[in-house]
Backbone as CSV, one residue per row, in Angstrom:
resi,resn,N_x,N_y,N_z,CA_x,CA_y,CA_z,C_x,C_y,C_z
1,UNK,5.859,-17.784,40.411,5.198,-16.953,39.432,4.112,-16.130,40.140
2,UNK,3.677,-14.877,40.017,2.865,-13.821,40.305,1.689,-14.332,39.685
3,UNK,0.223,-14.226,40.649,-0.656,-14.519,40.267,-1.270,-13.322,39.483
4,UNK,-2.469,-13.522,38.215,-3.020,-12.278,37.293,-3.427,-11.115,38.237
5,UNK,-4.086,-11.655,39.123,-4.823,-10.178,40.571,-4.292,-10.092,41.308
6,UNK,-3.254,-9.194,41.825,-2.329,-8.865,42.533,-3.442,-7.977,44.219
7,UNK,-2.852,-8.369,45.598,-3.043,-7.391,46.601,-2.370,-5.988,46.278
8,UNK,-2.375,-4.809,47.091,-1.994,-4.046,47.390,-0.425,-4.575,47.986
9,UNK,-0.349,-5.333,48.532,0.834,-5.534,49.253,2.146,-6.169,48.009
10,UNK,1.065,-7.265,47.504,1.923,-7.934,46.154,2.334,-6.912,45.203
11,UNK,1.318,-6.243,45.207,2.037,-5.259,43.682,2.958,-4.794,44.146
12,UNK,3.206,-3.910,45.465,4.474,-3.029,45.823,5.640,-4.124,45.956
13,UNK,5.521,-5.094,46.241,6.476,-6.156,46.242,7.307,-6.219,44.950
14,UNK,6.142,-6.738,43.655,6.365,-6.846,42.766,7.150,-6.039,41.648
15,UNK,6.283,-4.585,42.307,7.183,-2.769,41.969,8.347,-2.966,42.320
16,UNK,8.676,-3.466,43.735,9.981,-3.167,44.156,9.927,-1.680,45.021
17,UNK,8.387,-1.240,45.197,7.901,0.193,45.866,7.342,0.181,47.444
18,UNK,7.882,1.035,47.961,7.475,1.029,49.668,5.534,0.610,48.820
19,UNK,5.013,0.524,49.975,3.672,0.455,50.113,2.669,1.695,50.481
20,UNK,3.567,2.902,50.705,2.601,3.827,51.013,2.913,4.864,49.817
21,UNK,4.149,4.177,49.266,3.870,5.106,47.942,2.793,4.068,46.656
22,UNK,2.954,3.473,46.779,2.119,2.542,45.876,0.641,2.701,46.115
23,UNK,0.267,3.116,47.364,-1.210,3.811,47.615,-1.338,5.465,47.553
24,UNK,-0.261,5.851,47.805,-0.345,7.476,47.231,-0.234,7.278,45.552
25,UNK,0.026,6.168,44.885,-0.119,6.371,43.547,-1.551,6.178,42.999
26,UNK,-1.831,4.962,43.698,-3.212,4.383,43.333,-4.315,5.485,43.536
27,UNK,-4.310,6.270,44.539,-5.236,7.112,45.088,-5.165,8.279,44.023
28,UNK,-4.004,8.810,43.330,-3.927,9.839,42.268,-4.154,9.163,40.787
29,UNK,-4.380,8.012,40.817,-4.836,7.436,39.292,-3.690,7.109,38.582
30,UNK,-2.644,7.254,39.126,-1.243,6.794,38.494,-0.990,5.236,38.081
31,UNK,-2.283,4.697,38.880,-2.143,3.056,38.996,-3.375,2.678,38.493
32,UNK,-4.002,1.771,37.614,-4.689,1.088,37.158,-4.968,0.237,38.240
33,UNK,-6.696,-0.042,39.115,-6.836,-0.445,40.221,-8.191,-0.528,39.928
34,UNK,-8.724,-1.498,40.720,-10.036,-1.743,41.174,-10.088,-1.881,42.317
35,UNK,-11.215,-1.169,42.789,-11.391,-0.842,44.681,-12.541,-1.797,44.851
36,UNK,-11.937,-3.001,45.858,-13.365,-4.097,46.565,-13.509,-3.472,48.109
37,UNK,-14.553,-2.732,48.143,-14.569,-2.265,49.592,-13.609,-1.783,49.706
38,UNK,-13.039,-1.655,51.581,-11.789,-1.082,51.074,-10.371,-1.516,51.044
39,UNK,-10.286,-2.261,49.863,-8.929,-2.953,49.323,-9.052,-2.528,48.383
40,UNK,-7.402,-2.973,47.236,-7.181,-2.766,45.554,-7.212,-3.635,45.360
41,UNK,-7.035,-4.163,44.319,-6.584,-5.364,43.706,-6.185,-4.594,42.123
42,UNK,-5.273,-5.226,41.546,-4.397,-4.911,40.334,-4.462,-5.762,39.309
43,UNK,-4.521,-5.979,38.406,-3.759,-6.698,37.164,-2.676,-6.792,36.746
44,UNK,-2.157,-7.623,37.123,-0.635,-7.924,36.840,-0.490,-7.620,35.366
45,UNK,-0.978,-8.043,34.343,-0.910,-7.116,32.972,-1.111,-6.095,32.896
46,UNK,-1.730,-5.348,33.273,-1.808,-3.905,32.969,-0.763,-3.037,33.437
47,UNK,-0.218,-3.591,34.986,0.963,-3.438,35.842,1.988,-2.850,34.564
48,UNK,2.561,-4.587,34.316,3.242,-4.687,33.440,3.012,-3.684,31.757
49,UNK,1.955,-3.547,31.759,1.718,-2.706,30.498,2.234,-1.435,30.599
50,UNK,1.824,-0.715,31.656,2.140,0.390,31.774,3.391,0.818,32.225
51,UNK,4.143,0.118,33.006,5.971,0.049,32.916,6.609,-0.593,31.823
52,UNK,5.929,-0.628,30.722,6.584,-1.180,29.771,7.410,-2.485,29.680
53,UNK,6.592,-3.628,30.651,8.295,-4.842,30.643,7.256,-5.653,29.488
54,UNK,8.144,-6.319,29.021,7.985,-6.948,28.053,7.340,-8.442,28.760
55,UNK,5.872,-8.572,28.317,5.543,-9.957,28.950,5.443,-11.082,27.872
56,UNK,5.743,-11.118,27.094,6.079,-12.502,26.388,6.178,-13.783,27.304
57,UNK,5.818,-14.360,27.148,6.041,-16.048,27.952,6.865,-16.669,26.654
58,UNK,7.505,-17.728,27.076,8.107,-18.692,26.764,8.145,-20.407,26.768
C-alpha cells in the first residue's frame, strides 16, 4: 500500500510517469505539491483526486 506523503520519485512511480515529466508538471502547477527545501512531497489523495480514481477503501 502507498503511503499518504508521497516522494517525488513515488508519485511518478505511482503515475506510471517518467520523472522529469512529473517535475515539469509540478513546476507548472499541474500538480498539487508542497516544496520542503528542495524536494516535493505529494498527497496521495489529492493525487488521486485530481485523476479522478475512485478511492473508496474496503
Amino acid at each position: 500500500m502507498w503511503p499518504e506523503v508521497l516522494t517525488a520519485k513515488e508519485t511518478a512511480a505511482y503515475l506510471r510517469l517518467d520523472y522529469q515529466l512529473l517535475m515539469r508538471m509540478t513546476r507548472a502547477g499541474e500538480l498539487p505539491s508542497l516544496k520542503t527545501g528542495r524536494t516535493y512531497r505529494y498527497h496521495r489523495r489529492a493525487i488521486d483526486q485530481l485523476m479522478g480514481a475512485d478511492t473508496i477503501r474496503r
